[in-house]
C-alpha positions in Angstrom: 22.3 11.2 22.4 18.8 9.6 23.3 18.3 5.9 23.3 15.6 5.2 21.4 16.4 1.8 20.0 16.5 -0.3 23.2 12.9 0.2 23.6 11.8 -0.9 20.8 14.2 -4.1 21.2 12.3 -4.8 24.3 9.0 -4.4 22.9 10.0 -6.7 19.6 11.1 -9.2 22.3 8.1 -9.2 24.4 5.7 -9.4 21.5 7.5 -10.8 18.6 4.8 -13.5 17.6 2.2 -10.2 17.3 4.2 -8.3 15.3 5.4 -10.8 12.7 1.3 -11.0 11.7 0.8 -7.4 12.0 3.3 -6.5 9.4 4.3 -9.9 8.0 1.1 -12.2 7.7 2.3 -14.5 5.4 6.0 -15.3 7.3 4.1 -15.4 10.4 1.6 -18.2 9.1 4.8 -20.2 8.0 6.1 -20.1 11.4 5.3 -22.9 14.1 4.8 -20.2 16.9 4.0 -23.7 19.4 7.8 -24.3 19.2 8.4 -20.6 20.3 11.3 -18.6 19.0 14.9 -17.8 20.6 16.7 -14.5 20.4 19.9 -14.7 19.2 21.4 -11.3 20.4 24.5 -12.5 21.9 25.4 -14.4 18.0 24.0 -11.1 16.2 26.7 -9.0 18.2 29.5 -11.8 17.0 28.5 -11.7 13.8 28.6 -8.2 13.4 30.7 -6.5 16.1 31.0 -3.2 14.0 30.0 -1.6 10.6 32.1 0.2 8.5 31.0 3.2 9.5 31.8 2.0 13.3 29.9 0.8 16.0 26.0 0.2 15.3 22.8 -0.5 17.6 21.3 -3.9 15.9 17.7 -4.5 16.1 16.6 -8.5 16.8 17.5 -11.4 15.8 15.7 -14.6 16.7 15.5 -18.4 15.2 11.8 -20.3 14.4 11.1 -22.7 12.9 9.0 -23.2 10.1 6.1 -25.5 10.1 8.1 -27.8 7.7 10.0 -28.1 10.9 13.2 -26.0 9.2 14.6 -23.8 10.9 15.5 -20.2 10.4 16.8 -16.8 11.2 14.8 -13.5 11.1 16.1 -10.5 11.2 14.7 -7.1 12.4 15.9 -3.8 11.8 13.6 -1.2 12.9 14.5 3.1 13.0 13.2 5.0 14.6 13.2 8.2 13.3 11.7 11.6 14.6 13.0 14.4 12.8 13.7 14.9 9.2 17.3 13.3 8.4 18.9 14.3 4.7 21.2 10.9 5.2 18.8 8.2 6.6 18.6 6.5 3.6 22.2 5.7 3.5 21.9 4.7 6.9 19.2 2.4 6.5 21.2 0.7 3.9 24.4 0.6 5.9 
């Protein structure tokens, strides 16, 4: 089975900051990018060593911190998907 996931892991890690205000203008403008962010992959994989279903690929996790100085956790879940799949839905909510 292809890898396509850990590409896009890479890329979300290398250019997080741009694609929070591509696709998420208003989160990103809450965030105080001059603090920086920190991936939290090793706690995701902790946190959630296996689904249900058994083992699953998990997309990025990282902490900010608002400009209220709070901090949080975002979490992104990205498929990619090239064919037509009858039962990605379900997996996209799994």
């Amino acid at each position: 089975m292809s890898d396509f996931d850990n590409p896009w892991k890479e890329a979300l890690d290398q250019a997080f900051e741009p694609f929070a205000a591509l696709l998420f203008p208003t989160a990103h403008a809450d965030i105080d990018w001059a603090r920086g962010y920190v991936p939290l992959d090793k706690e995701l994989r902790q946190a959630i060593p296996e689904a249900a279903v058994g083992p699953r690929v998990v997309d990025f996790l990282a902490r900010v911190w608002r400009r209220t100085g709070e901090e949080e956790w975002v979490l992104v879940h990205v498929e990619v998907q090239g064919r037509p799949d009858a039962a990605f839905a379900e997996r996209m909510y799994t």
